[in-house]
C-alpha positions, -999 to +999 in steps of 0.1 A: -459+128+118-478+163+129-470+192+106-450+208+133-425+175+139-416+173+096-403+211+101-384+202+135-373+171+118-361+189+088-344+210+111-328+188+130-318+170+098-300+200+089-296+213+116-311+248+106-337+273+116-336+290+084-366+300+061-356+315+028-385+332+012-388+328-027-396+367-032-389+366-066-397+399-079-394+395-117-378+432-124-354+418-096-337+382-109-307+382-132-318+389-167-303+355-179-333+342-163-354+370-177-353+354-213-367+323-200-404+313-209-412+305-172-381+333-157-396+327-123-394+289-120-359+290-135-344+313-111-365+296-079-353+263-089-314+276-094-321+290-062-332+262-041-304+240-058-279+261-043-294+265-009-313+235-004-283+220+021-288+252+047-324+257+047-355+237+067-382+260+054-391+281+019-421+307+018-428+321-015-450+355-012-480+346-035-480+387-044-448+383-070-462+355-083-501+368-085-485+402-101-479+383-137-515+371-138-522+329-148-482+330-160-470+337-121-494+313-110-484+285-130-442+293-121-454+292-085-472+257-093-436+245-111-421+259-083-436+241-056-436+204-080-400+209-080-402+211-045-424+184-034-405+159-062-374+169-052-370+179-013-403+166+003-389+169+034-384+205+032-411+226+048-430+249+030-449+280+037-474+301+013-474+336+022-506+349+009-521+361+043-553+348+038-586+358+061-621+358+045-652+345+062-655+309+062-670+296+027-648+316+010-616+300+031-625+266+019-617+279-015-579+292-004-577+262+018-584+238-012-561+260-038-528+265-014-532+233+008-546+204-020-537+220-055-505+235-044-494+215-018-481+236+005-475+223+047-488+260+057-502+294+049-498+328+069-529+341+077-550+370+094-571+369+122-592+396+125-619+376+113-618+353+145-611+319+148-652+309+132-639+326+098-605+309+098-621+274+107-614+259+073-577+263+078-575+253+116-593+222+109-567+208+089-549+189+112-520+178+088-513+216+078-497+250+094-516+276+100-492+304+108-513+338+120-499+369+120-492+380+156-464+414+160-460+421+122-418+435+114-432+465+094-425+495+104-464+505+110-475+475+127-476+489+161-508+511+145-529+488+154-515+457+169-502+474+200-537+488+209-546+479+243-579+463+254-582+454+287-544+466+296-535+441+273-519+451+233-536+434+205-502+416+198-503+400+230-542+387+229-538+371+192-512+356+210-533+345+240-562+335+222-545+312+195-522+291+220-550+286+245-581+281+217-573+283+184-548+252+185-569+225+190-553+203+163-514+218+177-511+230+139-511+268+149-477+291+144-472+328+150-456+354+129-435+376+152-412+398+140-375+400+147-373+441+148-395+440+180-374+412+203-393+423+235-426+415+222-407+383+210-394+374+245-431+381+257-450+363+232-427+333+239-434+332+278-467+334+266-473+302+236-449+276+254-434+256+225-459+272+198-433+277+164-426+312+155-420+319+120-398+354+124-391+382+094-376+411+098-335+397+099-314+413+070-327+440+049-353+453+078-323+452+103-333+427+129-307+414+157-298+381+150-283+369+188-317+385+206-338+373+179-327+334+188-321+339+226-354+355+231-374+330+206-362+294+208-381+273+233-372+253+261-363+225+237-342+248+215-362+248+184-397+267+179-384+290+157-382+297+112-357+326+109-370+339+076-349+357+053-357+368+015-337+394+000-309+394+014-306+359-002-321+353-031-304+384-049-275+381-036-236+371-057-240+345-040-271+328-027-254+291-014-230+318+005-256+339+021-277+309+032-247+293+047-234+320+065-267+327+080-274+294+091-243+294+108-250+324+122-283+317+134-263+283+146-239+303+168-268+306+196-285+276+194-281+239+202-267+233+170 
């Protein structure tokens, strides 16, 4: 099984295109898990056994974890043993947007694909594809690069033009038609730019899209999944954090997004 058909067949499974991202900000989670010795873990565990049934992907951001020194590390490490022991199947995605030169890759690739365990990493390509080698040659993991960014000030640089063409839409370009040799290459597009999103879908054919930006930064739901599903329906990780994890009620908020996300798909 590719790394690209265990998130489609999660999804299928489940039928969900839903990402949940462990953001789990420690000033942020309930203070009954604040008195814990390992407060992270606790409240990413409780929060993947309530929305576990909804979800087909979980991305923790490395920076909450990295913020509390070896102690986040090891919670993130707990975190993802619980995951592996407990939902293999699910897919899961280190955000640590990672880009070095290419010795110094091998290291990330060895610490987030062979110590952790995670099926992909977000990274940066600004380095080129001969920096980023170490992570595009493993065949049996995601590498998920950052395309059209949801922040705000993305457009600063990424919508640059060289040739005619905006930065957004060569990344694009250049990783479908060179980069993914081993078909284990994803794209971060963000859901608060959907025309970019219908372009850079006309443009990567089936190519997975893992897509921020829906909840808290306010992006539309119906033209996020109309304009990035592909021809087959799938293609897509709807990615939402906050909106979730601190929620009353997480199992609530996951299920009413999936079904949400459900409303416009084959599903």
């Amino acid at each position: 099984m590719s790394i690209v058909e265990k998130y489609e067949t999660r999804a299928k499974a489940v039928k969900s295109l839903l990402c949940i991202g462990l953001d789990s900000h420690i000033e942020r989670i309930p203070k009954r898990f604040q008195k814990s010795q390992t407060p992270q873990y606790d409240f990413n565990r409780w929060i993947i056994d309530q929305t576990h049934p909804y979800v087909s992907a979980y991305k923790p951001n490395t920076a909450f974890y990295e913020a509390r020194g070896a102690q986040g590390w090891h919670e993130l490490e707990l975190t993802m043993t619980y995951l592996r022991h407990k939902h293999p199947d699910i897919f899961t995605v280190c955000d640590a947007k990672r880009a070095d030169i290419g010795n110094t890759n091998q290291g990330y690739v060895q610490a987030i694909f062979d110590h952790l365990g995670f099926d992909a990493v977000t990274l940066q390509p600004y380095l080129g594809k001969e920096a980023l080698q170490p992570f595009l040659d493993r065949a049996d993991k995601g590498c998920i690069i950052l395309c059209r960014t949801s922040n705000p000030g993305s457009g600063e640089l990424q919508s640059l033009k060289t040739d005619g063409k905006p930065l957004w839409q060569l990344i694009a370009e250049r990783v479908y038609s060179d980069w993914n040799t081993n078909n284990n290459c994803m794209l971060v597009v963000g859901a608060t730019y959907p025309d970019e999103l219908r372009q850079i879908r006309t443009l990567v054919g089936n190519m997975t899209l893992l897509i921020p930006g829906i909840g808290v930064q306010g992006g539309h739901l119906e033209a996020t999944v109309k304009y990035g599903v592909n021809r087959n329906g799938m293609g897509i990780m709807i990615n939402s954090s906050r909106g979730i994890i601190f929620s009353d009620d997480p199992a609530q908020a996951a299920r009413e997004l999936r079904d949400g996300i459900n409303a416009f798909t084959m599903f």
